[in-house]
Structures are given as C-alpha cells and as structure tokens.
C-alpha positions, 0 to 999 in steps of 0.5 A: 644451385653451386654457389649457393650450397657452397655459400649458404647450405654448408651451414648445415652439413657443417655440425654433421660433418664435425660429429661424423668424422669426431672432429670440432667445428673448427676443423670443419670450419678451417677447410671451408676457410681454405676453400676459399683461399683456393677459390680467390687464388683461382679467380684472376686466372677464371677472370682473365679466361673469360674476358678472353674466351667468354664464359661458356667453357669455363662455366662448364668445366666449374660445374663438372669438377664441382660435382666431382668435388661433391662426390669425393666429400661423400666419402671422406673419412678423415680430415686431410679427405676432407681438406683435399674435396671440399677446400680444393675440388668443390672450391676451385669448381664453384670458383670456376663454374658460379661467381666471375665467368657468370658475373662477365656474362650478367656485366655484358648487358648494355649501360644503364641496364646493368643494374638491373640486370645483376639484381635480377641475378642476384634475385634469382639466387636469393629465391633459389637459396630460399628453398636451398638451404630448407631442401638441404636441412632436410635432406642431411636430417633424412639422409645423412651429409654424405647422401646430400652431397651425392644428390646435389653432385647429381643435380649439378650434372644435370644442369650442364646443358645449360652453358654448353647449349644457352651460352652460345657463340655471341655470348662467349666470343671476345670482342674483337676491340681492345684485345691488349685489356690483360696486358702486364702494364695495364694490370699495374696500371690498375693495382696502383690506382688507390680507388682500387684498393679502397674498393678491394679493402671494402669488398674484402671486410664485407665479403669475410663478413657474409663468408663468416655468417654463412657458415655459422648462421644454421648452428647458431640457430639451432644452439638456441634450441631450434630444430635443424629443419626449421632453422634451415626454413628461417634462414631460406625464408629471410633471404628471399625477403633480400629479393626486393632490397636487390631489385630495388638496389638495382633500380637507383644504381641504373638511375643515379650517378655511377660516382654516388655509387660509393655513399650508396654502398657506404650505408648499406655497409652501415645498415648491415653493421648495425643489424649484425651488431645488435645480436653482439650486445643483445643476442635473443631470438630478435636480434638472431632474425635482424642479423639472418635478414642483414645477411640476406641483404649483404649477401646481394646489394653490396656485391651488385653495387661493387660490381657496377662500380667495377665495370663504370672504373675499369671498363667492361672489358676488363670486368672479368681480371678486375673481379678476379683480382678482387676475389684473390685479394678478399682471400685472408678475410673469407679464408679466416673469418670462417676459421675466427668463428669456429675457434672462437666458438670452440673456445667460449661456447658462444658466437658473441664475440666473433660476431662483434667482431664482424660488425666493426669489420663492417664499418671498416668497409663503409669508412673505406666507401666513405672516403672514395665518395668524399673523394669524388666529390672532390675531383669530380666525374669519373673518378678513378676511371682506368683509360684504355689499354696502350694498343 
C-alpha cells in the first residue's frame, strides 16, 4: 500500500500535479527523482537498524512519516513544496517503513523456503497494485491528487497496528550470534568483493529501468488517447498477470542451485529487454501491452532472485546492510532515469528514445549476470561467498 502508491500510483498524479502547479513533467518528474536518491542514501542506515534491532520499529516509524509526507504534498503550492514532501518526508517514510526493514523480515524464513516466500510477498503487492493504481486513477479523476494524497495518508495510518501488534518480539530481536556483522572491516570486506558490484551494477540498471517506466507507464497511455481511469485498470490488471511468473520464480530459485542464480536472473534481464525494446522501434497499442506486462514482471522476479542471491553470498545476518548498500548504490540510476524520460519527453513530445534507452540498460544488467555466472562455473560452488565476521 506505501511502496506501491510510491512506486506505481504516481504514474497518475504525475500529468495532474505538473498541470496544477503549471509546471512541466519534467519538474515533477525530477522530484521523484530526488525521491529516490533520498530513499537509497537513508537505505544502509535502514538496513543496518534492522539487522541490529529487527524490523518492527522501523517499519512503524516508515508508516507514520510517510503518511505525514503524503499530508504535507496535499498542500504543496509550489515546486520547492513539492521537492520538501514528496522527495524528502514521503521517500525517506516508504524507504523506512516498505522495502529493506520488510524485506529482512521476509529473508528470516528458513533455507530453502525463501524463494517462495519473497515471491508470495512479492504476489501479494502485485495484487495489491493491481486494484492500486485503478483506485488511484479513479480517486485523482473524482477527487483531485490533493484528496488522494489525503485519503492514502489516512489508509497508511490505518495500517500502523499492523507491525506494532503482528511483528512481535521473536520477529524483531536480533540473534544473539555474530553480533560484530556490521563491523567496518567486514563492511569493506564486502565492497571489495567484485561479485558485489556486478550484482549492484545489475540491480542498479534494472531498478532505473522499472523506476524509469513506472513513473511514466499512465501518461504514456493516455498520450495514445486512452482515458486516465481505463489506463490505470490496464496498468493494474498486467501486473497481476506477474503474479504467477513471481510464484513460479520462486519455486526454481528454492529448488536449483543458488549458484545457477546468475543465468536465471541474466534471462529475465533479457525477456524484459526485448518487450521494452519492441515498443522503441514499434510503438502501437501491442507493443505498449508487451512493455506494461515486462513491467510488471521486472518489478518482481528479478528483485526475488537478487535478493536470494544476497542472502546465500553475504548471509542472513548481514541481508539488511547488504540491501541497503545495494539500495544507495541504485540511486544515480532510479534518481535519473525518472528525471531522462521526462526531459527527453519534454523536449520530442514522445517516449521513444528514452524507452530505448532503458532496454540497452537492460542488457547492460544481463551481461553483468552473465559474466558472474560464467564466473561460477568456472570456480565453482559458492562463489563470491563473504565468511563470517572476525568476533
């Protein structure tokens, strides 16, 4: 509910926002860049405050200051307003309260379940999305983004007893062993290991990519003549047909080898290249429902599988400051990509180019897969793995 209006529903408030405050998509567009530079700069410490303290606090204080954020955008009346809520209060909140914290808890499942259990996670929001961003859609038309804001600030606060009661004490305390996790040696320990940064180059080009799409997916649309209410139902409606690609996803993850993670995460790259790539050189009404159907898709199983490879690499203990440095290093990619498609729509009147852009990106990621899986099978099992901390 944070996470997706965030990630997915802002596709439309952004054309009503830029019109309200009689600025272009590019503007709006730049602060939800800058949202996410603030949300990966807050992640390691997010990250690091879960491993050490578990998610349940963390998660709650996420919630109640991304529900301020929402507030305070309900009455921005200008662009620096608009910066201050959105790219600070509502990015640090949904940093806080809806990504690492809830991940770190998803990740403590035991082995060999994990897979499923973050693509049941990950199913669960593609369904919430689903009638999200169509309950959105319509809300902004009825309403006005103002209201909207108001509305899903309210539902948020709502949904507080949620980690306060549920994430109870043996789901928020520590373990009691490798309490030195977060050292400073092993922290560069893990920096300069190279399966590290090919794991981070790749999470970081497909993450601009869906950070990139999902901001512009809705205004696409209806630049095709499509009505706000009924783009935001095909939007909703091709992620929910992610949900069994997810469930599926997480099945072979559990079942094959953590070390065939890489190949399997190298062709999803490639499949969502090719459907984002189709719409660059044909765009029609076809290729736009190929290129919302990849989105839904590299929203959910590439994440699934890079976190399981994050947890068998670096170790349960240290999942949450590993995501976290992950989450900082994606920032110049999701804080521009954003930012690239507004200008660059601003400037030619068209998507085309930028979407083009984003699959060469793509490929990007899955050459980086590819190599640490050439990489693996040349060195064997477990490759990459950081050891324990010195205690």
């Amino acid at each position: 509910m944070g996470h997706g209006f965030v990630a997915f529903a802002v596709s439309a408030l952004l054309k009503p926002i830029a019109l309200d405050l009689d600025t272009g998509r590019g503007v709006v567009s730049t602060a939800i860049g800058l949202g996410r530079l603030a949300s990966g700069l807050i992640s390691p410490f997010v990250g690091r405050l879960a491993d050490l303290s578990g998610p349940r606090l963390v998660v709650a204080f996420g919630m109640t200051l991304t529900a301020v954020g929402l507030v305070v955008l309900g009455f921005a009346q200008t662009e620096a307003w608009l910066y201050f809520a959105w790219s600070l209060l509502v990015s640090v909140g949904v940093a806080a309260g809806f990504t690492v914290a809830l991940d770190k808890l998803v990740i403590g499942t035991g082995q060999g379940r994990r897979g499923m259990a973050l693509a049941v996670r990950f199913s669960i929001a593609a369904v919430v999305s689903t009638v999200l961003v169509p309950t959105v859609t319509i809300l902004v038309e009825a309403l006005g983004w103002r209201a909207t804001c108001f509305i899903w600030a309210a539902v948020i606060i709502m949904m507080l007893p949620i980690p306060l009661l549920a994430f109870g004490p043996s789901s928020s305390a520590p373990k009691p062993v490798r309490q030195s996790t977060d050292t400073p040696s092993n922290t560069r320990s893990i920096l300069r290991n190279p399966t590290f940064w090919l794991v981070a180059l790749a999470f970081t080009a497909q993450a601009a990519v869906v950070t990139g799409l999902s901001v512009h997916l809705v205004p696409l649309m209806t630049d095709t003549g499509l009505p706000a209410a009924q783009a935001g139902v095909i939007f909703g409606s091709m992620i929910l047909l992610s949900v069994p690609v997810r469930l599926i996803t997480g099945r072979i993850a559990d079942k094959a080898s953590p070390d065939l993670l890489p190949a399997l995460l190298a062709g999803l790259f490639v499949l969502q290249a090719a459907c984002v790539g189709l719409f660059a050189v044909w765009p029609n009404s076809a290729s736009t429902l190929i290129l919302i159907l990849a989105q839904g898709i590299g929203a959910g199983a590439p994440t699934l599988v890079v976190l399981l490879m994050c947890a068998h690499l670096f170790g349960e203990e240290r999942f949450g400051s590993v995501q976290g440095m992950l989450m900082a290093l994606q920032v110049p990619g999701t804080a521009t990509a954003p930012i690239i498609a507004g200008v660059i729509y601003d400037q030619l009147g068209s998507y085309q180019l930028a979407i083009g852009i984003f699959a060469l990106v793509l490929l990007l990621a899955a050459v980086c897969m590819a190599l640490l899986s050439r990489h693996a099978s040349r060195t064997g099992p477990g490759v990459g793995v950081v050891g324990p901390a010195p205690k």
